[in-house]
C-alpha positions in Angstrom: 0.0 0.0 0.0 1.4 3.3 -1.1 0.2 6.6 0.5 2.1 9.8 -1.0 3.7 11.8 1.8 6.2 14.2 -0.6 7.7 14.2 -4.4 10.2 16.3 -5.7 12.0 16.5 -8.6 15.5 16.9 -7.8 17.4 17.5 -11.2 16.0 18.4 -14.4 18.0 18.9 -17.5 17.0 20.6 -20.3 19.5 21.7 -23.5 19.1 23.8 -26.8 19.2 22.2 -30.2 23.4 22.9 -29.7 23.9 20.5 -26.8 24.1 23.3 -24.4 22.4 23.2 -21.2 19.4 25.7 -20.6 20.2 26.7 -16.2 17.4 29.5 -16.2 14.8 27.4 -17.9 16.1 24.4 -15.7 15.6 26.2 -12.3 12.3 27.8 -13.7 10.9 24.2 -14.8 11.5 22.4 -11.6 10.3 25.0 -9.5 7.0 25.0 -11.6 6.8 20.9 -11.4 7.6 20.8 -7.5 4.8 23.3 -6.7 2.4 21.1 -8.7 3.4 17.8 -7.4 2.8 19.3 -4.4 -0.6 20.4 -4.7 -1.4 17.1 -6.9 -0.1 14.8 -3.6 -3.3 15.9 -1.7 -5.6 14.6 -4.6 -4.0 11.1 -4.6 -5.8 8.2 -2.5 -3.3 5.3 -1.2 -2.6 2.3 -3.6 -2.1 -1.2 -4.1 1.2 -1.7 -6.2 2.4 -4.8 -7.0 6.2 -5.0 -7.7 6.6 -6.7 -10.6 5.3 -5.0 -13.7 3.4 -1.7 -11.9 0.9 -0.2 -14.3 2.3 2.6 -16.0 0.7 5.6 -17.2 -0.5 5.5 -20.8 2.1 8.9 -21.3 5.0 7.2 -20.6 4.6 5.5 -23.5 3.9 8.4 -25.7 8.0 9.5 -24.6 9.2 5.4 -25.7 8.8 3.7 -22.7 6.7 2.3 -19.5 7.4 1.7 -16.3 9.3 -2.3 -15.2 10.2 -3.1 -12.0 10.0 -1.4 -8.7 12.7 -1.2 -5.8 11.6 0.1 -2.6 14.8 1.2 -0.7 14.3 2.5 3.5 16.5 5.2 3.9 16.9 7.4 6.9 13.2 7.8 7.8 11.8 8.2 4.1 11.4 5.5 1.8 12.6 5.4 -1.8 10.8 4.2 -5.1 12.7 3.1 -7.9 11.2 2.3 -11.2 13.0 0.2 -14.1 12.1 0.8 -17.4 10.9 -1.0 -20.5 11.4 0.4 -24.6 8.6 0.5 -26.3 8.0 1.1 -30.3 4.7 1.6 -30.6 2.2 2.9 -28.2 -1.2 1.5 -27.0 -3.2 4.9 -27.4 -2.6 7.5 -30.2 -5.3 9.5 -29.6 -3.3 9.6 -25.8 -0.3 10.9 -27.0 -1.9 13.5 -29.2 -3.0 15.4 -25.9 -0.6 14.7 -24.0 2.1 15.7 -26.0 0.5 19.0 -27.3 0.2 19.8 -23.4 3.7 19.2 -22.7 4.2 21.9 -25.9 2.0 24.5 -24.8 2.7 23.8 -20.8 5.6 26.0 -20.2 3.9 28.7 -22.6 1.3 29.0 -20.4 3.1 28.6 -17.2 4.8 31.6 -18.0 2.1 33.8 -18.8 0.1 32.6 -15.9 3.6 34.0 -13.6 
């Protein structure tokens, strides 16, 4: 049973069609996805997980891959998940990834303007 205490995202890398790494738009990105993970915790009811091949999000596939095996690690009062990953080619829902990925275009866009 999982029941979502706190998420963060940590480090977030982001480069230009040159290979060189974007810092401002870095900074600005995580602090924008840490301020909605942490209003998004409070909508999420605890789970049943099993270990072995977790259901992944239909989204993940629309970026080439889904979610494998998890690794629960206890560290210092907080516990760690750890996904694996699995390619895939194809994915299971077009119609999906047409939203999805035309949100992730438009997100920072509007996150900016909303600022």
């Amino acid at each position: 049973m999982i029941a979502p205490k706190g998420a963060e995202v940590s480090s977030l890398k982001i480069y230009n069609a040159k290979d060189e790494e974007l810092v401002a738009e870095q900074m600005m990105l995580t602090a924008g996805i840490n301020v909605q993970l942490e209003s998004a915790l409070g909508l999420l009811p605890p789970k049943e997980i099993p270990l072995i091949n977790p259901p992944s999000p239909k989204e993940l596939e629309c970026l080439g891959f889904k979610l494998g095996e998890l690794d629960l690690s206890f560290k210092k009062g907080y516990l760690e998940l750890m996904f694996g990953y699995k390619p895939v080619q194809f994915p299971s829902n077009p119609k999906v990834c047409e939203k999805f990925l035309e949100y992730i275009r438009k997100g920072p866009a509007d996150f900016v303007e909303g600022a």
